[in-house]
N, C-alpha and C positions, 0 to 999 in steps of 0.2 A: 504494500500500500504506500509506503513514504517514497518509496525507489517511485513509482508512478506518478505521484504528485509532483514532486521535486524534479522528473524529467517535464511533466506539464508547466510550470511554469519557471524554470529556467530563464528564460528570454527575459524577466523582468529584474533580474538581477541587479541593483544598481546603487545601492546603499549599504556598507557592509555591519553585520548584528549577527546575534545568535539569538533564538527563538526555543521555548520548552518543545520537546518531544511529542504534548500533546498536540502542536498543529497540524503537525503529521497522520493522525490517525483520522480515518472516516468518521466515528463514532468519538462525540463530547464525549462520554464514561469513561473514556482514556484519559482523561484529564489526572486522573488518580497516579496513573505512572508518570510522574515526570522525573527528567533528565533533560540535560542540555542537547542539544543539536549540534551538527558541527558544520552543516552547510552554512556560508555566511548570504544573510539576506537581507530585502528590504524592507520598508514598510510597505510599499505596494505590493512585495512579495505577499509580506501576511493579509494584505486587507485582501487580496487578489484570493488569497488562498482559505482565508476565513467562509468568501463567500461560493466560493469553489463547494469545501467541504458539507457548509451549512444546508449548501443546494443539493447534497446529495440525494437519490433518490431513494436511499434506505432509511429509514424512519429512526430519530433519534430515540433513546431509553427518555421516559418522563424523569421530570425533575431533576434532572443533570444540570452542569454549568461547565463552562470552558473558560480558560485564562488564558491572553497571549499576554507576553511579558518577554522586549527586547532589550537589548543593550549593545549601542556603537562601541568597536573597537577601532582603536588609532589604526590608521594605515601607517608601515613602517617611516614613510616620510611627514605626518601627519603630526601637529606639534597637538590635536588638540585632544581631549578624553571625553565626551560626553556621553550621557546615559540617562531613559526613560524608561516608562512603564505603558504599557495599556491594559487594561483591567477590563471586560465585559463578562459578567457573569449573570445568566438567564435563569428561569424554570423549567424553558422549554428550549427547543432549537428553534422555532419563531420567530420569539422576541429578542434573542441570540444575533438572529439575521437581521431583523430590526435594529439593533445595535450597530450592526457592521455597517447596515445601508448609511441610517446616520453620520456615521462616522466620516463617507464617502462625500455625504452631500455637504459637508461640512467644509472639504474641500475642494466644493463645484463637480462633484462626478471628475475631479482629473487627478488620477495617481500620480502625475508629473510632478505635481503641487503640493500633492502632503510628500513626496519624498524631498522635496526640496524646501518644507518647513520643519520635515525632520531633521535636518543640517545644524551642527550647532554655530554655525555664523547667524540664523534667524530662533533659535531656543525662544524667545519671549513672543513671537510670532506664533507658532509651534505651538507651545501652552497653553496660550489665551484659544486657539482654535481649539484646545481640545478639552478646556475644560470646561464648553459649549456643552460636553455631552457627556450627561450624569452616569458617573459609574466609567467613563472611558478609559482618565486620567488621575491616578492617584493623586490626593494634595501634597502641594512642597511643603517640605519642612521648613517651620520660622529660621529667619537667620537670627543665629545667636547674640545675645542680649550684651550690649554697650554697658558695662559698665563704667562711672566715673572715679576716678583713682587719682591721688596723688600720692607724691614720692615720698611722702612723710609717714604714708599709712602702708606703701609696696616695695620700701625701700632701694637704692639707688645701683645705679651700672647691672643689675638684672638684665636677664633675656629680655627681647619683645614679648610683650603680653598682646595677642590679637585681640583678643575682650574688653580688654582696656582703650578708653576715649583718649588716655594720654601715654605717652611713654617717660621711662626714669633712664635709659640708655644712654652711652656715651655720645652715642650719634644721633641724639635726636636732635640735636640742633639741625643737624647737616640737613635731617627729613622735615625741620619744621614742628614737629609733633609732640615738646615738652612740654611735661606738665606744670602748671602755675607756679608749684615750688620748689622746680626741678635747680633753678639758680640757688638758692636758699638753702636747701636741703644737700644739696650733690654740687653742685659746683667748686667751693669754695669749704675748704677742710678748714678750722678754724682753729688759729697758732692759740696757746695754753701760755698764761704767763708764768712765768718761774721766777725764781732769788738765782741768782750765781752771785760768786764773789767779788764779784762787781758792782753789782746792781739786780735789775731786772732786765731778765728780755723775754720777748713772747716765741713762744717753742710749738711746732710741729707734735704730731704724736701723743703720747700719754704719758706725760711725767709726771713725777710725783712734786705736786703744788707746794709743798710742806720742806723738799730738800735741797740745801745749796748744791747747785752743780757746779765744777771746778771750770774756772775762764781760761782758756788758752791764747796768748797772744798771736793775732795776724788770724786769727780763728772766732767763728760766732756761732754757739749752740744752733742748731738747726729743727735737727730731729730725735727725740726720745722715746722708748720703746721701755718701760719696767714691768709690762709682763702678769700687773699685778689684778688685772680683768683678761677674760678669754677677747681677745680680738676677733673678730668677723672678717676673715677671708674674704668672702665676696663681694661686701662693702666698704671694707676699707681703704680711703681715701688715697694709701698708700701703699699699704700691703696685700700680695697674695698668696697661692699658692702655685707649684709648678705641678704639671701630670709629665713632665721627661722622665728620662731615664739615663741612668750610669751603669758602669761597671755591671753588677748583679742585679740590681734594684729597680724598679719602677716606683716612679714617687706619688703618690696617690694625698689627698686631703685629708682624709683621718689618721694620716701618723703626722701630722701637724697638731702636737698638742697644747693645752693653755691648761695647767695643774699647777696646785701649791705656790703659786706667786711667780711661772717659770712659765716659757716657751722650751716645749722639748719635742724633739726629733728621734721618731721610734723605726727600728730598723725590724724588720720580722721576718718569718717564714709566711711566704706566700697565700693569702687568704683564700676561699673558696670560692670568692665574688666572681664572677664574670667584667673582665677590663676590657673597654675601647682602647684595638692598636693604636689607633691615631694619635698624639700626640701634639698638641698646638704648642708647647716648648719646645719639640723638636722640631715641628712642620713638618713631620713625615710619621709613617706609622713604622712603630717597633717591636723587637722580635720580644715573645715570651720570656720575663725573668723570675728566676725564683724565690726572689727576697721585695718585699713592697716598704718602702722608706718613706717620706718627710722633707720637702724641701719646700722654706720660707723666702720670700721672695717680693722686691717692689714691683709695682705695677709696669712702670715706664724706665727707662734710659735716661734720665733724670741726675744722677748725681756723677758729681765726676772729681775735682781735688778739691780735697777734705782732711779732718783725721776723724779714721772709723773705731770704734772702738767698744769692742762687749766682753762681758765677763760670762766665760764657760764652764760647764766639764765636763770632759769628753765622755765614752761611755768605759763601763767596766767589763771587761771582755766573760768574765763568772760571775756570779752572784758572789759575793763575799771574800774574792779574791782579787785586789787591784794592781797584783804583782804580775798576773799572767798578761801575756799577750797574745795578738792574735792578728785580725786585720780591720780596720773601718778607716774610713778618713771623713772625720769632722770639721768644719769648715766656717770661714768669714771672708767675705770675699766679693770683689765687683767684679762685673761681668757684659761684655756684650758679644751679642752675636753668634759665638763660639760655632767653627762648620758652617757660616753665611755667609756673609759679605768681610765680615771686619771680627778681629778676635781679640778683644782688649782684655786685662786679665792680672787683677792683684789681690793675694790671696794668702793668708795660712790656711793649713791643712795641717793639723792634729793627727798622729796618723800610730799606729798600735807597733810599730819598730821596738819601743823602749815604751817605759812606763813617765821619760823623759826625753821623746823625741815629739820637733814637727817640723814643718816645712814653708820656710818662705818662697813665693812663685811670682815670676812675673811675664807674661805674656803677652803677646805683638806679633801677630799676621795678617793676610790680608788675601783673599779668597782662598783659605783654609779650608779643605773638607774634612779631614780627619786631623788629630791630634800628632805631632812629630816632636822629636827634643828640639831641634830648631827654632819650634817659635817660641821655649822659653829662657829666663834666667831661673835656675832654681839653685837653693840650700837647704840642707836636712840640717837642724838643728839638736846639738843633744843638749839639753836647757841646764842641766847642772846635778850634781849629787843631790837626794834628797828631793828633786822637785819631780811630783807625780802630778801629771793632767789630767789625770782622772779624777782629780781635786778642783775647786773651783781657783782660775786665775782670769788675768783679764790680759787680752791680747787684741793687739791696734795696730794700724800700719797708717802714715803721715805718706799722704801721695799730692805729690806738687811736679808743676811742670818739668822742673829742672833736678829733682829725683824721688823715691821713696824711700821711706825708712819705718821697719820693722821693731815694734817694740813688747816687750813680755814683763807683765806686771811692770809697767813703768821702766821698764830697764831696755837701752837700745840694743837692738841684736844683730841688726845688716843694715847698711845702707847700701842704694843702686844708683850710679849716675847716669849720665846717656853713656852710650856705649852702644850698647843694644837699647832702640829707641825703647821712649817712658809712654806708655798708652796719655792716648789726648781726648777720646772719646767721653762722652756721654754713656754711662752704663748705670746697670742695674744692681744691686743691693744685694745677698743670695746666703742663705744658710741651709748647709742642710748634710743631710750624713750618708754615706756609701759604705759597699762592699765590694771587695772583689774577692773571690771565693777560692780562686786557685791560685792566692797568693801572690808575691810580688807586691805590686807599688799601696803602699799599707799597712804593709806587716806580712809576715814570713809564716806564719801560722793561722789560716782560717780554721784548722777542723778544732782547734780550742773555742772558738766562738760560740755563743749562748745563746739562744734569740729568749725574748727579746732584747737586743741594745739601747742605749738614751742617751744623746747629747740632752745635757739641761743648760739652757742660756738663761741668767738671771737680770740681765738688760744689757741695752743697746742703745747706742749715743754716735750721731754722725758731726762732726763742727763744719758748718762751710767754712771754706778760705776766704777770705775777705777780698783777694785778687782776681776768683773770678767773679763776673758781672753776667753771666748767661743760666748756668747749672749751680742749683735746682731751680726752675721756673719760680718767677717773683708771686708771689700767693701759696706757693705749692700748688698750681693751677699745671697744665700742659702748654700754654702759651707758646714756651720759647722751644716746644720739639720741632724737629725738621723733620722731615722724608725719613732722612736716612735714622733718625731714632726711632721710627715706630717702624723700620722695614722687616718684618717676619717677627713683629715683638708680642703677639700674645700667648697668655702662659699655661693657659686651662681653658676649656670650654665653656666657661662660665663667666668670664672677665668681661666680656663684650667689647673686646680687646680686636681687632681685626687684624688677620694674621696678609697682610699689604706685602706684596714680593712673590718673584719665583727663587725656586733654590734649584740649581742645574738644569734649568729650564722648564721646572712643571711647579704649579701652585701647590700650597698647602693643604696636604687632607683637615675634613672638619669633624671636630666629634662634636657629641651630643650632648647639652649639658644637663647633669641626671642628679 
């Protein structure tokens, strides 16, 4: 029966759809089997065919009813998707036919017409004709409901909310579409005033109102981080999180932790979660690892000579043992680019050699894909008899055009002049703790390692230079970024950070922000 029909009206072929199984048959009571079809057809196919069948001259079962029900598929060159319904359901096969005629005359008797108001270049044409005829055309669903939001009640640099009448987004300026108090609320992070030994000056961050911070000459408190509130990732003004990867590690948002008065970075055995490869720190997607870490991190490319300066400690490679060693390297350090365009790079690394070893680094290339000893200066440090960094100490590095200098609890440990160029970039802020599992650069012993591990950071303090006049933008605002500081610079999928660039000539994979 289908094979006969389907050779009968062939020649009307001209709009492509899939149609239920039950068109196909002589007899409405077949209605009950349905299954998809697989000839592609039209709508005059079916109107054509409806009254084909309906006309047939063997007598329908009483009280039956028929459903056609089509759906356009894209043609492989076809940008567009659309999809309807026709719904006629009878008592009889009569009134059935009655339906179809309707349907027909709806479109002046000419099938030409309704397949060419079934197009979705005329959809609202299309509808309105057929919701002419009760029962033909299911109702559209309402479009979902406008809510009115502002940024104080949906908080700021989120995803697009489509629901929303206004957006909190970085880029809604660029669309037009912030919310009333998207200036107010999100624009503009508001400096904290403080005592220093000076005076007063107004600070960045979260410091603590109540304690003298020490004045450095040629230098001007900036930015403060004590750690002493869980900070918010996703809204904060200045901080985020990275989803990269290192050595063993993929760095994930909840080993970014805020306990006991401390920012601390947890190193583990790999969770059960399901991870998106993609990675927007890296701009490309990354291979499976089996430890998931912690890395803290600024939003933008924003600061650049300063003295940086937090007090740590690193982690204990056993519970209760801070003599063993093993392998992690724990970290303070600026950064841009690294494998993009430009590799700027000054940094300790805390690293599990000795229970008194770390690593002063300095770094400068310039379309880098991978990591080589070439583009750095580096010294392993062994800090002295008796001194364990698994203990809290405080360690800074003083980076100025014309060199850096490395310092350990107050005490200077290297200084770097030109030589091997001094990075001049705009970079980013970065904390956060690795492994590498098979040993070498870290320590000589991974299989003593314990998961879980913890850097604990008890605060953070950045001084601008007083000589530059560019970095960090004036307000803590983005103002003074260029091109080249936001080129491939988003960190997470959730930053609303646009990740702008190619890397080796293909754009940056997107993940999902979940």
């Amino acid at each position: 029966r289908r094979g006969a029909a389907e050779r009968t009206v062939r020649p009307h072929l001209t709009h492509p759809m899939w149609v239920s199984a039950s068109l196909f048959a002589p007899w409405p009571a077949s209605a009950s089997a349905r299954r998809c079809g697989h000839p592609l057809l039209s709508l005059e196919f079916i109107l054509a065919l409806q009254l084909r069948l309906l006309g047939s001259s063997a007598s329908p079962s009483p009280a039956s009813s028929w459903t056609a029900e089509g759906r356009c598929l894209p043609a492989t060159s076809s940008p567009w998707h659309e999809e309807f319904t026709l719904h006629a359901e009878a008592e009889d096969a009569s009134e059935a036919r009655a339906v179809s005629l309707s349907l027909l005359q709806q479109y002046g008797n000419d099938t030409r017409s309704a397949t060419w108001l079934a197009s979705s270049t005329h959809r609202g044409k299309r509808d309105a004709a057929l919701r002419q005829v009760p029962g033909v055309l299911a109702p559209v669903e309402p479009a979902p409901e406008v809510k009115p939001a502002s940024c104080k009640e949906v908080g700021c640099h989120k995803g697009y909310e489509r629901s929303h009448s206004c957006q909190c987004t970085i880029q809604c300026s660029h669309y037009k579409n912030c919310c009333s108090d998207y200036k107010k609320e999100c624009s503009h992070p508001e400096p904290v005033a403080v005592p220093v030994n000076n005076g007063t000056l107004m600070v960045f961050g979260h410091p603590d109102t109540t304690q003298e911070y020490p004045a450095r000459p040629g230098f001007t408190l900036w930015l403060v981080e004590e750690f002493e509130e869980a900070l918010d990732l996703d809204r904060d003004p200045f901080w985020t999180w990275s989803d990269g990867a290192i050595g063993n590690v993929r760095f994930i948002k909840e080993n970014v932790r805020f306990e006991d008065g401390k920012m601390k970075l947890v190193v583990d055995k790999k969770d059960h979660k399901w991870r998106q490869s993609c990675s927007h720190a890296e701009s490309k997607h990354v291979h499976y690892k089996p430890l998931i870490s912690g890395e803290m991190r600024t939003r933008h490319n924003m600061f650049r000579y300063g003295y940086y300066e937090v007090r740590l400690k690193a982690p204990t490679v056993q519970p209760g043992k801070p003599w063993i060693n093993g392998n992690y390297i724990a970290t303070i350090f600026t950064f841009k680019d690294g494998k993009f365009r430009h590799w700027r790079e000054v940094d300790w690394e805390i690293t599990s050699y000795s229970s008194s070893s770390a690593q002063s680094n300095l770094l400068w290339g310039e379309y880098t894909a991978d990591f080589h000893k070439g583009l750095q200066s580096t010294k392993l440090h062994h800090l002295g008899k008796g001194v364990n960094v698994r203990e809290f100490h405080t360690w800074a590095f003083e980076w100025l055009p014309d060199r850096v200098t490395w310092y350990f609890d107050d005490r200077e440990i290297r200084v770097h002049r030109p030589g091997r160029p001094i990075p001049e970039l705009a970079t980013k802020i970065i904390m956060n703790l690795w492994v590498l599992k098979n040993g070498g650069f870290g320590g000589w012993r991974p299989y003593n390692n314990r998961y879980p591990m913890t850097t604990e950071y008890e605060w953070f303090r950045f001084y601008k230079w007083d000589g530059d006049d560019k970095y960090p933008c004036s307000g803590g605002l983005t103002g003074c970024l260029t091109e080249d500081d936001m080129y491939l610079s988003s960190n997470n999928p959730c930053d609303n950070i646009p990740n702008v660039g190619q890397w080796h000539g293909r754009y940056s994979c997107k993940a999902r922000c979940t």
